[in-house]
N, C-alpha and C positions, 0 to 999 in steps of 0.2 A: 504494500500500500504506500502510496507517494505520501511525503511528509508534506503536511500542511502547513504553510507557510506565517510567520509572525505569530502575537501574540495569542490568537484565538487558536490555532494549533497546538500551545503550551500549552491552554487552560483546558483544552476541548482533552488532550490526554493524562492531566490533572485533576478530572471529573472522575468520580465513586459513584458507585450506585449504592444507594440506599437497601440496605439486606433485607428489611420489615417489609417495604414497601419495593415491589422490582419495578417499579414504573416510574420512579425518578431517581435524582442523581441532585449530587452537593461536589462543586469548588470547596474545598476545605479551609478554614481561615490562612491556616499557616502558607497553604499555596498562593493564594490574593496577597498575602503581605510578602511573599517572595517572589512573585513575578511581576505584581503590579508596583512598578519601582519608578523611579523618574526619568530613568534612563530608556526603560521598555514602554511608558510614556510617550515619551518625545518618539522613540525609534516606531511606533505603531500610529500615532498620529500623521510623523510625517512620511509614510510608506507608499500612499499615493496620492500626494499630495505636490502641489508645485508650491506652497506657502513657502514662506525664508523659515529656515531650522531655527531663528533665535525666538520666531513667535510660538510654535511647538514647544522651543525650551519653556517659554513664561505658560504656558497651558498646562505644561507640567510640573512643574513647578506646584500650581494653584493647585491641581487634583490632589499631589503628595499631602499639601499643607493642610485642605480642608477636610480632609474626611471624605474620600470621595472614592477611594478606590476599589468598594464593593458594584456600587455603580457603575465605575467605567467597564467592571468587569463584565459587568449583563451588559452595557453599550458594546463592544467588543464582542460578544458572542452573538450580539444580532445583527452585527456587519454596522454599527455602525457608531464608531469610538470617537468620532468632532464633536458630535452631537453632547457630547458632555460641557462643551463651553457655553451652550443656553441652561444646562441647568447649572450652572457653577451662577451664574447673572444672576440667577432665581433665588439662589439661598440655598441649594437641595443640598444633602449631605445622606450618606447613609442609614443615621439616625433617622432618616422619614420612611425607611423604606420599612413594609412592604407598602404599596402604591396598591391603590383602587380606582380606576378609570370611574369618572362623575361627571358628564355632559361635558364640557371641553374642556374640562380639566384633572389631572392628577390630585388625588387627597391620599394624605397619609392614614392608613390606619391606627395608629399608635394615638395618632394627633386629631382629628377632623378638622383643625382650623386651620391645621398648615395643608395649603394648598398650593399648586403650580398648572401654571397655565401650559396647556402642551403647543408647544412652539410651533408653529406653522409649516416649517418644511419636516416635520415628523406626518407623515402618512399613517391613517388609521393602521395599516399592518405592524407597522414598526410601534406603535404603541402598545399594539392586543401583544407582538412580540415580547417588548418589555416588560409588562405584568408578567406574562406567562414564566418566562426565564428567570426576572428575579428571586424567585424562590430558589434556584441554583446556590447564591451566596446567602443564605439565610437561616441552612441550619441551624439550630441551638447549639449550644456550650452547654451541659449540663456540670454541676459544681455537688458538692457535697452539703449543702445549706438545707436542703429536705425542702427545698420550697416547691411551689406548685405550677405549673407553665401551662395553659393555655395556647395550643398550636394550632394553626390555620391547616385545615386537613392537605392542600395542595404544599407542605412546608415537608421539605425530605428529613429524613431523622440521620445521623453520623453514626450507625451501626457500622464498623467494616466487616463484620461474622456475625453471623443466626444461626443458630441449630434450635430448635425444638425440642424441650426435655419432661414438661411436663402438660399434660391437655387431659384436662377432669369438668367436671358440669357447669363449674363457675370461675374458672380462669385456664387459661395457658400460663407456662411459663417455657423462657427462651435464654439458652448461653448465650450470651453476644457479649461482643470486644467496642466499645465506643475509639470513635477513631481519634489520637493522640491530640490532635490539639482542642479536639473536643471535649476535654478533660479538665477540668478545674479541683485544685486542692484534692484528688487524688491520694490515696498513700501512694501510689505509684504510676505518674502518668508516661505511659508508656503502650506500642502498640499489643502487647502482651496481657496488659489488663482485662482481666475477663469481669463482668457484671451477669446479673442475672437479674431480667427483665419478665414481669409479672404483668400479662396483660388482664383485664376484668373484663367480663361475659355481663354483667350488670352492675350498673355504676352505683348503686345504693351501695354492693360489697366495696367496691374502692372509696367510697366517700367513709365508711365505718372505719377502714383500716387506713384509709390516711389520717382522720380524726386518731386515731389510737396511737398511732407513728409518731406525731406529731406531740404527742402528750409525756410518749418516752422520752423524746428529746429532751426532755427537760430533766429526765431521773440523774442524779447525784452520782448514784452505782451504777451504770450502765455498762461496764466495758463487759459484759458477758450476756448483751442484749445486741441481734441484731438491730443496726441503724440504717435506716432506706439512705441513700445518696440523692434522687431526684424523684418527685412526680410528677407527672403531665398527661393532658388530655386534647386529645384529636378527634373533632367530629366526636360520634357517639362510641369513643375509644378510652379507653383509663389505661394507666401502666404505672409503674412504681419501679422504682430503678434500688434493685439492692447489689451490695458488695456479692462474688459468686467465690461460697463453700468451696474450694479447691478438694478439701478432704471426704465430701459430702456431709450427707447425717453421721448421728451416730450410729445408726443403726453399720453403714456402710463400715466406719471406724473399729466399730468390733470384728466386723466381718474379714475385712483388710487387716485386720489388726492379731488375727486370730493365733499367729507364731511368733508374737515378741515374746521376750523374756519378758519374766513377769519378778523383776527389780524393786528394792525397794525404792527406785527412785520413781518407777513408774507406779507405784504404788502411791506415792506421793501424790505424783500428777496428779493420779485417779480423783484422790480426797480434795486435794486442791480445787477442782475443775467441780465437782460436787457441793460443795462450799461455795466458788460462783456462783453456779447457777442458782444456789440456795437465796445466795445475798443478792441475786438481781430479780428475783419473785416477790424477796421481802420488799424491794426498794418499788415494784406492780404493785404492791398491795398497797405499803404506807404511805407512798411519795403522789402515786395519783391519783389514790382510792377516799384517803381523809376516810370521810364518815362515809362516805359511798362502799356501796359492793365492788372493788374490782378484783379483775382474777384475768387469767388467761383464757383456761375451757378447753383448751387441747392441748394441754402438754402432752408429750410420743417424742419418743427417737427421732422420728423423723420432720420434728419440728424443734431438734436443737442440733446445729448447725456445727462442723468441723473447721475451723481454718486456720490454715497451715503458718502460723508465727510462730518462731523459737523452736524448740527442742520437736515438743509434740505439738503443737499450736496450742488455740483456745476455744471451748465450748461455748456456742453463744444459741439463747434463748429465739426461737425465730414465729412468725406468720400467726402476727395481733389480729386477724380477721374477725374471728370470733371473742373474740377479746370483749367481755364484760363490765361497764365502767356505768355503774346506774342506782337511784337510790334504794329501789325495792331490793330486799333479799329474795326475793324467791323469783325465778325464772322459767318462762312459759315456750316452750315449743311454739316456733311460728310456723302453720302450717301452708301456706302461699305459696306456688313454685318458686318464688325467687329466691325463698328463703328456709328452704330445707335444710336440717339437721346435718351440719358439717361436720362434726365434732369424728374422733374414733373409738368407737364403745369400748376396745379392748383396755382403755387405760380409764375411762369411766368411774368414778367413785358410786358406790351403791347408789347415793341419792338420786344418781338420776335413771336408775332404774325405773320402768315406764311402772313398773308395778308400787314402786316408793315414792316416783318424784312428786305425787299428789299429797304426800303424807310431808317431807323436807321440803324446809327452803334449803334452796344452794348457795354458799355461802364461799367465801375465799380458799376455806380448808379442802373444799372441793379440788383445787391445784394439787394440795399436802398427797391427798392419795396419789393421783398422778405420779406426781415428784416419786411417790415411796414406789411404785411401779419401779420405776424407771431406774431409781438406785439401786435396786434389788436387781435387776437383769444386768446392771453395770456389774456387782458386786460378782455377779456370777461367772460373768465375762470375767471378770480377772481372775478368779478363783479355777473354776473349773471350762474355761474354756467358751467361745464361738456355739458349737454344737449342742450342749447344754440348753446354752439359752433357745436355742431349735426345737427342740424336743420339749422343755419346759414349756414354750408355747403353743406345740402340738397339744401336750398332756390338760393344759386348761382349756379345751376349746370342748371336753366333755362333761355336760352338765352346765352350758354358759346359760346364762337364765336368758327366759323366752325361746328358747329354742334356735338361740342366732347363732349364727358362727363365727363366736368370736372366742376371743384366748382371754376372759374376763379376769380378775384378779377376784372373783369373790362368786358368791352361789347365792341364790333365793331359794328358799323351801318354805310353803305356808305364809309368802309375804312378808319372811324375815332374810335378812342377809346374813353373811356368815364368812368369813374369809377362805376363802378356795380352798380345799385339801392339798392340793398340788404346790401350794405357793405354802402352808404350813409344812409338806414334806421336807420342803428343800429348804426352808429357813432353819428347819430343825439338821438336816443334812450339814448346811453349811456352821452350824453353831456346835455343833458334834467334830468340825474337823481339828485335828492337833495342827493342822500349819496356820489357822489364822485364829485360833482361843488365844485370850489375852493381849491381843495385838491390836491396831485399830483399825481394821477391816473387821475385826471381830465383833468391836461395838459399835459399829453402824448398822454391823447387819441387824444389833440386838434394839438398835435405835429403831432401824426401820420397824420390825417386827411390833413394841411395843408402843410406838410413838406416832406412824405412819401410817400405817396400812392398820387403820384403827375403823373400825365398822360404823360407831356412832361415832359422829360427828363431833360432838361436845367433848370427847374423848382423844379427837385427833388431834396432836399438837399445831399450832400457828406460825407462821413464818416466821418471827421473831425469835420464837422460844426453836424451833429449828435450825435456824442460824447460831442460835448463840451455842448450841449443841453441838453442831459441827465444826464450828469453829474450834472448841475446847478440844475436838479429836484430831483438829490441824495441827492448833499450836503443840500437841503434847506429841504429835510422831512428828514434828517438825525438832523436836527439842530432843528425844527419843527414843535413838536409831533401834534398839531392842522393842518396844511398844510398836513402830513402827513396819519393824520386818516380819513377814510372813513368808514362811519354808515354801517355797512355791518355786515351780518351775513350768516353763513353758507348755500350755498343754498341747498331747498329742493328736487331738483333732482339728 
């Protein structure tokens, strides 16, 4: 293919396509500030031109100084780069763009009052041109500030990769790479950065969970809370811009994980990482809840997130969707298609068993079981292995109350709850073993047991009084390498 010639050649093979969207394309900022330069100015203005070179210079000159070189660039692409010295006369700068043709004249949409008269030797085509391509130089910069953008549906997005990783009844979610200079405040802005892009299927779920998002922002403890990087909405489109898991869930972590030595140091981790997540549920409940009910509602595996800093990385708390923040304590199933029951039964605390939830309000400690769920299949992961935890939640899925198929942490009989057999075998299995009695993998298990996975409610310990519990079993295997160590070695499965 013959090289096309000057400036609109550059820019014409310094065009991306937009991965979300394959039907348009974005000039990148960083290319616009490196090719529209005042050299390549003058050199494209005066190309077929018979004007003297020193009036091109002063033209160029004025476009560098004014803010103008998003514009010359759409001028440039639609053949027609002079044409920028009527709007330089007018006052226009890139800051008005994008443009909306209004009877014979340009208006800003940003502005309505700044207006330009479109100049006379511009023909209706070169105008409908100019609207249409300005969107070229207009992609967003998304930053990490959590704020909210409003995009004109014809505006390309700066994805340079999209893959597809998650599509369920009320969102997609997609790996993409924002393209570098599309990057603000970043930990790392670089073409390698991956994000994970969360589009909504209905905008009432993205307005809850960006309400939610936005409330974290503000928690004290957060560093073991997912934080979203940007939201924006397009036409009848929502998305939520988060950092992207490198290590996945945890569920993946165990999986992946299933042949490390089993160290006191990774033992460490474990408790460490446990104690986060503990102290950033407390900081859900006390920091945004005050007098209010909040709670999460789906704490799982696979809504606490792996990413990969330091040794092991850090565990961080993810997907406030269903996230509870309201005065009433008791919580009613909405039954409306948009707003069916999200949640995942298997880590469900009894009360909301459909057989009991008429009987409890659900209340914060609702979370506390989840959580003991969840510490319990970690504790096992490190004790006896990946495959264990397999089999343990094969073995609960008999007898799950109503008849569902799920791996419950507890049984109904007569309307009464009861803590699962299978989840008493193995707390009692792991409390019977010689390599973690007396240690503090020991007494968490005995934490969860008596403190956690507590059937009535009034009886289950509260994020506060759990935090300050696990903390006491940080500092003391932090302090006591014997307390700490468990005879353990890597299991065979």
């Amino acid at each position: 293919m013959a090289q096309i010639p000057g400036l609109y050649g550059k820019l014409r093979v310094a065009c991306r396509n937009d991965k979300l969207n394959s039907d348009r394309q974005y000039i990148p900022v960083d290319v616009v500030d490196e090719k529209i330069t005042k050299d390549s100015i003058k050199a494209e203005l005066g190309r077929k031109s018979k004007i003297p070179n020193w009036w091109w210079s002063c033209l160029a000159a004025r476009v560098e100084k004014n803010n103008v070189k998003r514009v010359f660039s759409v001028l440039v692409y639609v053949q027609k780069p002079s044409f920028v010295e009527k709007l330089l006369e007018s006052g226009f700068t890139d800051e008005d763009l994008p443009l909306v043709k209004h009877r014979e004249e340009m208006r800003s949409v940003h502005d309505p009052t700044r207006t330009f008269s479109i100049p006379k030797e511009w023909e209706d085509q070169t105008v409908d041109d100019f609207i249409k391509k300005q969107w070229m130089v207009l992609a967003p910069i998304f930053d990490t500030s959590g704020k909210h953008m409003v995009l004109d549906p014809l505006c390309p997005l700066p994805f340079s990769t999209m893959e597809e990783v998650v599509c369920s009844p009320r969102n997609l979610v997609y790996k993409a790479k924002v393209y570098p200079s599309h990057q603000e405040g970043f930990e790392v802005e670089a073409p390698s950065l991956q994000v994970a892009l969360k589009e909504f299927k209905y905008k009432v779920d993205f307005e809850h969970e960006r309400e939610n998002l936005n409330k974290i922002r503000g928690l004290k403890n957060n560093k073991h809370i997912t934080q979203n990087f940007a939201t924006f909405s397009q036409g009848n489109k929502h998305y939520i811009i988060f950092p992207w898991a490198v290590g996945g869930d945890l569920d993946n972590f165990w999986k992946n994980g299933k042949s490390k030595s089993r160290t006191p140091r990774l033992a460490l981790w474990c408790l460490r990482q446990m104690l986060g997540l503990t102290e950033a549920l407390l900081a859900l409940h006390r920091e945004i809840g005050g007098e209010d009910n909040c709670r999460h509602g789906d704490l799982k595996p696979g809504n606490i997130l792996h990413f990969l800093t330091g040794e092991e990385g850090i565990l961080k708390i993810t997907d406030f969707g269903i996230s509870r923040i309201h005065n009433n304590a008791t919580f009613q199933r909405m039954e409306n298609p948009t707003t069916t029951r999200a949640t995942t039964p298997s880590y469900e605390a009894p009360e909301a068993a459909p057989a009991l939830s008429r009987k409890q309000a659900r209340s914060r400690k609702y979370d506390i079981w989840s959580l003991g769920c969840i510490f319990l299949e970690f504790t096992i992961w490190h004790v006896c292995g990946w495959e264990v935890v397999q089999s343990f939640n094969a073995a609960r899925k008999s007898g799950s109350p109503g008849g569902e198929n799920w791996a419950h942490f507890y049984q109904i009989t007569n309307d009464t709850a009861r803590v699962h057999p299978e989840v008493t075998r193995i707390i009692a299995d792991l409390k019977g073993s010689t390599e973690i009695k007396a240690t503090a993998l020991g007494e968490f298990v005995d934490l969860i047991e008596k403190s956690l996975l507590e059937v009535k409610v009034e009886d289950r310990i509260d994020s506060a009084q759990l935090s300050s519990r696990v903390r006491g079993i940080v500092e003391k295997a932090e302090s006591d390498p014997v307390y700490l160590e468990a005879n353990l070695e890597a299991p065979t499965s």
